[in-house]
C-alpha positions in Angstrom: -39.1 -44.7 41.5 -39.8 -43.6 38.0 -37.5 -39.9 36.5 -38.7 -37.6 33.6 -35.7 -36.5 32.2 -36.0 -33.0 29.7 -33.9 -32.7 26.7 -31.6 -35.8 25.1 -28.3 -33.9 24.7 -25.2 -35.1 26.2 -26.6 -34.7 29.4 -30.0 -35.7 29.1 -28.3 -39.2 27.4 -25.7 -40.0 29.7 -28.1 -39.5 32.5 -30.4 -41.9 30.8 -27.5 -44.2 30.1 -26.0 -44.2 33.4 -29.8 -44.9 34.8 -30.0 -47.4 32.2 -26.7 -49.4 33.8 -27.7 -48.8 37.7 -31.6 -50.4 36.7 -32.8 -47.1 37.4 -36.5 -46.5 35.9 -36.5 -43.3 33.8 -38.6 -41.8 30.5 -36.9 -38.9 28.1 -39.2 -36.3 26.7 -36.9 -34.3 24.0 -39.0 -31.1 22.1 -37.3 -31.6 18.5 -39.3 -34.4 16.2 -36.0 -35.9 15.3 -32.5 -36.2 16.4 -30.7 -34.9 13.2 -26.7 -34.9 12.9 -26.4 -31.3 14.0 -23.3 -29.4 15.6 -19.9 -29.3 14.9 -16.8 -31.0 17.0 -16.6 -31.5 20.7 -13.2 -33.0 22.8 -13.9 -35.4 25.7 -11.5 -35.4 27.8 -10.4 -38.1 30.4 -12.7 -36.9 32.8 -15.5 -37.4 30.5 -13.7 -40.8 28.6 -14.0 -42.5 32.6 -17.7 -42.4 32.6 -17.9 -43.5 28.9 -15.8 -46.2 29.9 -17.9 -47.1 32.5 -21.2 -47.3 30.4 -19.5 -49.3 28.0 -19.2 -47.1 24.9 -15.8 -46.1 25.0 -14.7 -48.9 22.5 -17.9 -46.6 19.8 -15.9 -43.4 20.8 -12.7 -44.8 19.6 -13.9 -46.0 16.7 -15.7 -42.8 15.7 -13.1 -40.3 16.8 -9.8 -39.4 16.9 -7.2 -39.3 19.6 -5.4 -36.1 20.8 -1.9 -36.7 22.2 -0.8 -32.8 22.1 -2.1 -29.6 23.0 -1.0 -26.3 21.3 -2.3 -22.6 21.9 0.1 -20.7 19.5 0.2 -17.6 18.1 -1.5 -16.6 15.0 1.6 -17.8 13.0 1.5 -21.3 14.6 4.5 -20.5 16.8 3.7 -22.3 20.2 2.8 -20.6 23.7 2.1 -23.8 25.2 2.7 -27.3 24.1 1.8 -30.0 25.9 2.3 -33.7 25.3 -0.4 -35.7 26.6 1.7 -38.6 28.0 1.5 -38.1 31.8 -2.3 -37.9 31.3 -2.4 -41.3 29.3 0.0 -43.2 32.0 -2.5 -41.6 34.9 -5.6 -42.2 33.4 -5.7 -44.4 30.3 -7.2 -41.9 28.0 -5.8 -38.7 27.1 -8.6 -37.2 24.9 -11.0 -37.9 21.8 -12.2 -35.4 19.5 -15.3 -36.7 17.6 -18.5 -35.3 15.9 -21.0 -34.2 18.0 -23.9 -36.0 16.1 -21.6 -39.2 16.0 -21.1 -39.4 19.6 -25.2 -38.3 20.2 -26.1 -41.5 17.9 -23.7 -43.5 19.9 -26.0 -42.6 22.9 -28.8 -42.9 21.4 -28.1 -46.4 19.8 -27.7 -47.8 23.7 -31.0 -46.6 24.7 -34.5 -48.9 24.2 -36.6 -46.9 21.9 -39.6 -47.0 24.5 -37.5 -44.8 26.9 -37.4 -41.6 25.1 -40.3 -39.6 23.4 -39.5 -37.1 20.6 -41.7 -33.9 19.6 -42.7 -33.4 23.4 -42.1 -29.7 24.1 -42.2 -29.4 28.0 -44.7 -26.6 29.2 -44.3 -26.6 33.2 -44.2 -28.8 36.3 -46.3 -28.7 39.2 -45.1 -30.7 42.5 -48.2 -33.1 44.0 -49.7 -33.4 47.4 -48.5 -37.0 47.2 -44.7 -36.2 46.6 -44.6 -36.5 43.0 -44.4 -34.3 40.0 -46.7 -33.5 37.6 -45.4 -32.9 34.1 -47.1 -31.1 31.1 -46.4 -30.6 27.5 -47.8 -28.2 25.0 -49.5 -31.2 23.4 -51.8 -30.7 26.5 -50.5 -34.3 27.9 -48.8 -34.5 31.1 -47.3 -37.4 32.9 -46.6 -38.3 36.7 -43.0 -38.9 38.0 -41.1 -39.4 41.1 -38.4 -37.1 39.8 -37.7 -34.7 37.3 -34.6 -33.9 35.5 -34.2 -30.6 33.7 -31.2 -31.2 31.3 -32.6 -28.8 28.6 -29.7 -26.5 28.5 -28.5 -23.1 29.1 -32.4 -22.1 27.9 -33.5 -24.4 30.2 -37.5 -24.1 30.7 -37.2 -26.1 33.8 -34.7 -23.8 35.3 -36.9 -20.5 34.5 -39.8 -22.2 36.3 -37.9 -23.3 39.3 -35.4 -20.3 39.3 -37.4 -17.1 37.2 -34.5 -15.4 38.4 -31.5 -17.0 37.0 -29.6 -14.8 34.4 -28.1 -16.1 31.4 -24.0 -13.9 31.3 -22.5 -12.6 27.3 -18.9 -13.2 27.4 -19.0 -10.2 24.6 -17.8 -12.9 22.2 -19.1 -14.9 19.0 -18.0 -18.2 17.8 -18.3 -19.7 14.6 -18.0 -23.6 14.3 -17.7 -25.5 10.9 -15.9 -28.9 9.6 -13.6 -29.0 6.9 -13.6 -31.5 4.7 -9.4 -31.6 4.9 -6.5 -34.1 5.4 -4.2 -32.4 7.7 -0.7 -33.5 7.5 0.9 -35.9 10.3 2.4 -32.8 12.8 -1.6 -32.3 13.4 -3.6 -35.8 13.1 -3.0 -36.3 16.5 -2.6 -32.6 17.7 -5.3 -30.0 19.4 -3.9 -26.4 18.2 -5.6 -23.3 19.6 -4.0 -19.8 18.2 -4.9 -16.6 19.5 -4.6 -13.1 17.5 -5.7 -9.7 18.1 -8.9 -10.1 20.0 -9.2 -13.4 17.3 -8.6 -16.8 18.2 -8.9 -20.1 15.7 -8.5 -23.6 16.9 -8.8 -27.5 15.0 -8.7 -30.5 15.3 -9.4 -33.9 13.2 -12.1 -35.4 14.5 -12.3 -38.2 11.7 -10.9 -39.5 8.6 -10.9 -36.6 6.2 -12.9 -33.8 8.5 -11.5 -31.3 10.4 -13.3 -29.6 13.6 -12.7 -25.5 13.7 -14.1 -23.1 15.3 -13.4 -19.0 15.0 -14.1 -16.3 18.1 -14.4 -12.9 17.7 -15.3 -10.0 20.1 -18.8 -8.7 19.2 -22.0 -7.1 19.9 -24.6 -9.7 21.4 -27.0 -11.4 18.8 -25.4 -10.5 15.8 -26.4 -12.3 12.1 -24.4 -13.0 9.4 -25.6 -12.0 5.7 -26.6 -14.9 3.8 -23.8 -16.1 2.0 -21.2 -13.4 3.6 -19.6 -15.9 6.8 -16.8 -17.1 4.5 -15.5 -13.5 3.0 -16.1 -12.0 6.8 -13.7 -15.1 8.0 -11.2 -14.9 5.9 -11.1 -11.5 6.2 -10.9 -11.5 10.4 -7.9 -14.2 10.1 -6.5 -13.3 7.1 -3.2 -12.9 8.8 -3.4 -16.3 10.4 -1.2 -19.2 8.7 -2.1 -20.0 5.6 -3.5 -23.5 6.9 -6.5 -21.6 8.2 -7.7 -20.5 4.9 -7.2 -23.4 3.7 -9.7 -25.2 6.3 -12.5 -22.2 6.1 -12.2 -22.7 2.3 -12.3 -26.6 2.5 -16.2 -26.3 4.5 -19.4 -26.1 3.1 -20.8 -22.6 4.0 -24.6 -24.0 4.6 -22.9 -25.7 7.8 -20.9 -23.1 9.9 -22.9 -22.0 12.6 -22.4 -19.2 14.2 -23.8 -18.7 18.2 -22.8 -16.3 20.7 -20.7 -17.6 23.7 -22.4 -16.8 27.2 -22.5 -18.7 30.3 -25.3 -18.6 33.2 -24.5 -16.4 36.2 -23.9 -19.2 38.8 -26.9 -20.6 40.8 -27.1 -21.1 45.1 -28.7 -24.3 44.5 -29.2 -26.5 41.5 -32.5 -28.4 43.0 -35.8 -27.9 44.6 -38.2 -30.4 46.1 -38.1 -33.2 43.8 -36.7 -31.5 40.6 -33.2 -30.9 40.0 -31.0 -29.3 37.2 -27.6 -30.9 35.3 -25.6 -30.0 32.8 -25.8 -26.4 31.1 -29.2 -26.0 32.8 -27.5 -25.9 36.3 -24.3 -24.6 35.2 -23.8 -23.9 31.9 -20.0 -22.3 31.2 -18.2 -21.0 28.3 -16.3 -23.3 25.9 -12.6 -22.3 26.5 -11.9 -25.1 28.7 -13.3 -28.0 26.1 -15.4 -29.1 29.8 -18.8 -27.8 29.1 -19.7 -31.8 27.7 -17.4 -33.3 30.6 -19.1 -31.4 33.4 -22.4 -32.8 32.3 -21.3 -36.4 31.7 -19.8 -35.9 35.0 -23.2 -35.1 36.6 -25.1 -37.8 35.2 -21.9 -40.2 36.9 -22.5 -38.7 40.2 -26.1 -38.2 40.2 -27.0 -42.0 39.0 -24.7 -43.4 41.6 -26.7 -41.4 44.4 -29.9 -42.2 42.9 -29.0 -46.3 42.9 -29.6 -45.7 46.7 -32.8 -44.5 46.6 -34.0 -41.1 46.8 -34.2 -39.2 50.1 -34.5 -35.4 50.8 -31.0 -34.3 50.8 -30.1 -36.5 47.8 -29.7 -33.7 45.6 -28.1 -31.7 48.4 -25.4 -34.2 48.1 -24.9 -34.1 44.3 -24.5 -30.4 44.4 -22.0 -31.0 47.3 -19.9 -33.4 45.1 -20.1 -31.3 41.9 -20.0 -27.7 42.9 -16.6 -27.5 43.7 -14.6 -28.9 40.0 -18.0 -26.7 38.2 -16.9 -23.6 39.7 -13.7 -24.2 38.9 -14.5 -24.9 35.3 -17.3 -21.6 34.8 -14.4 -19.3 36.5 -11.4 -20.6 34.5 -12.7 -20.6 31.7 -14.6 -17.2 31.5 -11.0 -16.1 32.9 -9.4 -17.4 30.0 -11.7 -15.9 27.7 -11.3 -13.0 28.5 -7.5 -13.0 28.3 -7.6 -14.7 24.8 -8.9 -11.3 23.2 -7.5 -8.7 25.2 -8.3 -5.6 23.9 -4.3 -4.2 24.8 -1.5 -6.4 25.9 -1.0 -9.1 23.6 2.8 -9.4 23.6 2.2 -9.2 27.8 -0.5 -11.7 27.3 1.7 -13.8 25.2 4.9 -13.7 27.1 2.4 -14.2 30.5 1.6 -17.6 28.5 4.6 -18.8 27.4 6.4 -18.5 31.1 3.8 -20.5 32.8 5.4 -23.5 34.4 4.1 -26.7 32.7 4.7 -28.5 36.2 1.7 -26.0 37.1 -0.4 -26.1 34.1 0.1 -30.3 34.6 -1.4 -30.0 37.9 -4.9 -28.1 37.1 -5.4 -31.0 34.2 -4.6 -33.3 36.8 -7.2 -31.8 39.2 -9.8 -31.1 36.2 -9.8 -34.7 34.5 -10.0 -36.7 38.0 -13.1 -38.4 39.4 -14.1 -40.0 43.1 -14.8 -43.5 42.7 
């Protein structure tokens, strides 16, 4: 058995990775010539630290990241809503979480997969399923290429998911998200510390993600598909948070302005099934949600843990039945909690309701959902 995997993100690697530990044949076709060090910060949570434990690059993650042992969403001031130590999630799982550069944990994935496996500059085209239970593959280099199996893990634009599903819709959240890295030394309160602080219909969160650089990011309410004027994203920041603590200035001041990217936060209106025939969907291609949660990378690392496990046993008809049976359940609850939360972050009236409403949730409750979120079946 022999799977075409589309697109070497996070998904599309750990996928291959995972196949690469189980002996499970496989070939990556990725449409960008090169894998440069693009992006900003991501967190990988315990959830997502398991399964990098379990391929055996846990020990590169340490190295590359930084650990978070407490998790603030504050007001605009910095005066806590929530605060949560991370200690009950270290003594439960080992791991609480690691925030690292997204192109240092991508090179990390990359380094533990043979050259030979993955093909750059191939831009897929379509699929067609054979008489002979196999899939055809094309490319707009006119090649194509027979599989067993194919995997689209090419995102929430996924070209294998508008071919198998035309009718999937991708969902605005009515929000816009700029992401940058400061090149800053915080001081000791936040080496360690993931803060989130939420404004008037603005929110700004960091976090170090290695010596000297900070991860932020900055959301907004705003019309869809929006562009910045060259050379105008730092005045327009520091004018939206301009009554934020003075240590966000200091970190939108402190980043290169050629690297903060801005994209618009949507998710994709949930799908009945992820899979048909012999080609199946994972990652933001199957159920791509909004940030809020920091579980968009963990619920595709997830997929390629479950899927790879199934797949050791061979493939049978209702082997992708079964993955979507394991995984539905802890996706919708990601997609739904954290367009929810979203939302509430930048209501429009309410803020000192919104506020107080976080503040009075019981930690013994919010302790439970991270509970539920970071575990895994064996």
């Amino acid at each position: 058995m022999k799977i075409a995997i589309i697109g070497a993100g996070i998904g599309g690697l750990t996928t291959a990775l995972a196949f690469e530990k189980l002996g499970i044949d496989y070939h990556i076709f990725e449409k960008t010539p090169t894998i440069k060090p693009v992006g900003a910060g991501i967190w990988l949570a315990p959830n997502a630290l398991h399964v990098y434990d379990w391929l055996g690059v846990y020990d590169d993650l340490k190295d590359c990241g930084n650990f978070i042992d407490r998790i603030t969403i504050g007001t605009q001031d910095l005066a806590p809503l929530s605060d949560m130590q991370q200690q009950e999630v270290q003594d439960t799982f080992g791991y609480t979480t690691i925030s690292i550069h997204r192109a240092a944990l991508l090179n990390i994935l990359l380094d533990k997969i043979p050259e030979h496996k993955i093909t750059l500059g191939k831009y897929f085209l379509r699929f067609e399923s054979t008489k002979k239970d196999k899939v055809q593959v094309f490319f707009e280099d006119q090649s194509s290429y027979e599989f067993d199996l194919l995997l689209g893990a090419d995102g929430i634009h996924s070209k294998v998911r508008k071919q198998l599903f035309p009718q999937s819709s991708i969902r605005y959240s009515g929000q816009t998200c700029w992401r940058g890295v400061a090149d800053y030394d915080l001081n000791s309160d936040f080496k360690h510390r993931g803060v989130e602080l939420w404004g008037d219909q603005v929110r700004f969160g960091f976090t170090k993600i290695a010596a000297h650089k900070v991860y932020w990011f900055a959301v907004a309410r705003s019309p869809k598909n929006q562009q910045d004027l060259p050379n105008t994203t730092k005045e327009k920041l520091h004018t939206a948070f301009a009554d934020f603590h003075p240590l966000v200035g200091e970190l939108l001041e402190t980043t290169d302005s050629n690297n903060i990217m801005r994209n618009d936060i949507s998710d994709l209106v949930p799908l009945k099934k992820w899979h048909q025939g012999r080609i199946c969907l994972i990652g933001d291609a199957a159920h791509a949600a909004t940030p809020n949660m920091g579980q968009g990378g963990a619920q595709a690392i997830e997929d390629a843990y479950y899927l790879a496990r199934l797949l050791q046993k061979g493939f049978t008809t209702d082997s992708f039945d079964q993955f979507q049976a394991q995984r539905a359940k802890k996706v919708a609850l990601v997609l739904n909690q954290s367009w929810s939360t979203g939302k509430m972050a930048h209501w429009k009236y309410g803020t000192a309701l919104r506020n107080a409403l976080i503040k009075n949730i019981p930690e013994k409750l919010v302790l439970k959902k991270i509970m539920q979120l970071y575990s895994l079946k064996n």
